[in-house]
C-alpha positions in Angstrom: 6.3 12.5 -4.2 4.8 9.2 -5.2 1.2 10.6 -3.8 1.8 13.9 -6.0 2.7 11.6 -9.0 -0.4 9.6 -8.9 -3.0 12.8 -8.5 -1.7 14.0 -11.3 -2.1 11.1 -13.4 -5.5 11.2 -12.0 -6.1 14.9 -13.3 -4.5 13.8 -16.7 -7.1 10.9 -17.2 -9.9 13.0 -16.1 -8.9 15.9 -18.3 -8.8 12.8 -21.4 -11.9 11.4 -20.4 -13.9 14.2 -21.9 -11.4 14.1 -24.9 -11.7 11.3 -25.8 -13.9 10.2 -28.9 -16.2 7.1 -26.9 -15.2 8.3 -23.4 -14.3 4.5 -22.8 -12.1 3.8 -19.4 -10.8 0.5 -18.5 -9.7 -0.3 -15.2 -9.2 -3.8 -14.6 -7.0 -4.4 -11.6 -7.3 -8.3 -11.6 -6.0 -9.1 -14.7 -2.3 -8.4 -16.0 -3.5 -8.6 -19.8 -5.3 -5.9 -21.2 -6.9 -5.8 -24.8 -7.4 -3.0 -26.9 -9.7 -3.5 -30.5 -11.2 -1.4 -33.1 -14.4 -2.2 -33.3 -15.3 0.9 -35.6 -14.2 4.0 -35.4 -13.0 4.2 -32.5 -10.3 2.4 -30.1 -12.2 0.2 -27.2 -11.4 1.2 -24.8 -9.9 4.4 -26.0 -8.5 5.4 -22.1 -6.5 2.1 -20.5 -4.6 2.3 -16.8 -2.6 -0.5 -16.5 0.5 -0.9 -14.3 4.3 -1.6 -15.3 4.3 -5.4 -16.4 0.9 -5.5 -17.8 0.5 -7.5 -21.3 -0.9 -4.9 -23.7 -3.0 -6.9 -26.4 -4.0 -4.8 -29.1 -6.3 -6.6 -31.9 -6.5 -4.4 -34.8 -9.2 -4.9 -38.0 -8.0 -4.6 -41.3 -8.8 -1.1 -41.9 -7.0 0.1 -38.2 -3.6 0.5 -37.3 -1.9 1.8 -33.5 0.8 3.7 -34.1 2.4 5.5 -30.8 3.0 9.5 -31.1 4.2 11.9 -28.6 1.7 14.2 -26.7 1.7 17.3 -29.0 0.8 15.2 -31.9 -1.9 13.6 -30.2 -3.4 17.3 -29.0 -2.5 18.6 -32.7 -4.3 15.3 -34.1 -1.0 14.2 -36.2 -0.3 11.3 -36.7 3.5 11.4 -36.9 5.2 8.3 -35.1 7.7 8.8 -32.0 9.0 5.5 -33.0 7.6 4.0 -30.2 5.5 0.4 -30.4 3.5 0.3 -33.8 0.3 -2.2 -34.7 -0.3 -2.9 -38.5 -3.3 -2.8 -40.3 -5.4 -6.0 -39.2 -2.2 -7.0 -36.5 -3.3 -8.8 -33.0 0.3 -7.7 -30.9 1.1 -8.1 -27.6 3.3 -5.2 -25.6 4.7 -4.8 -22.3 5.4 -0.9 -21.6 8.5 -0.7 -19.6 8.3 2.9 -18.2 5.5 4.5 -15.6 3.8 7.3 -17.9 1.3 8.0 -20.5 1.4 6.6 -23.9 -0.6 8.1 -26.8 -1.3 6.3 -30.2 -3.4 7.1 -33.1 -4.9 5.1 -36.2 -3.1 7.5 -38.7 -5.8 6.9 -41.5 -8.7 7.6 -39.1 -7.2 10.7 -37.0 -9.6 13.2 -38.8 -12.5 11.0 -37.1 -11.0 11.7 -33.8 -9.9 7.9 -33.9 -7.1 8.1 -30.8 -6.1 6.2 -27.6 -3.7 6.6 -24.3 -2.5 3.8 -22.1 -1.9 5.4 -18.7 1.0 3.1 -17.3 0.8 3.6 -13.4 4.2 1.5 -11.0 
């Protein structure tokens, strides 16, 4: 079961890959802190795998916010919160996600540039 779970988390981050705006993957296995900016935009890296436990930095400009939405919204490019973690505008935060799965967020005043992220959150 564990085997299935991770192919398909697989498939979901290649399927992603070629959705995402920069096409940006970050898989750093040595490290327990990950960083997400906003260099433009765009989220950098806009595809994260981390595991459970992992520090989350994000590091947000002044024009760029991270606000976390649930899948549909994220396909539909909304940007209607799931009241899940949330990054203000020029905010450097740190989050630990607590649950194996995938996370989507959104800059809600940059969605019509495609400006969108998911933290894929393996055990």
């Amino acid at each position: 079961m564990e085997k299935q779970i991770r192919v398909c988390l697989i498939l979901i981050v290649i399927s992603l890959l070629f959705s995402c705006t920069k096409n940006t993957l970050e898989i750093n296995e040595n490290s327990n802190i990950k960083t997400i900016t906003s260099p433009g935009m765009y989220f950098s890296p806009d595809t994260l795998i981390a595991s459970l436990g992992d520090t989350i930095t994000f590091s947000m400009t002044p024009t760029h916010n991270a606000i976390e939405v649930s899948e549909e919204t994220y396909t539909n490019n909304d940007t209607q919160s799931n009241n899940g973690f949330s990054i203000n505008y020029g905010e450097t935060k740190n989050i630990i996600l607590d649950q194996a799965k995938v996370y989507y967020y959104v800059c809600q005043p940059h969605i019509q540039f495609n400006m969108k992220g998911i933290i894929i959150v393996l055990e």
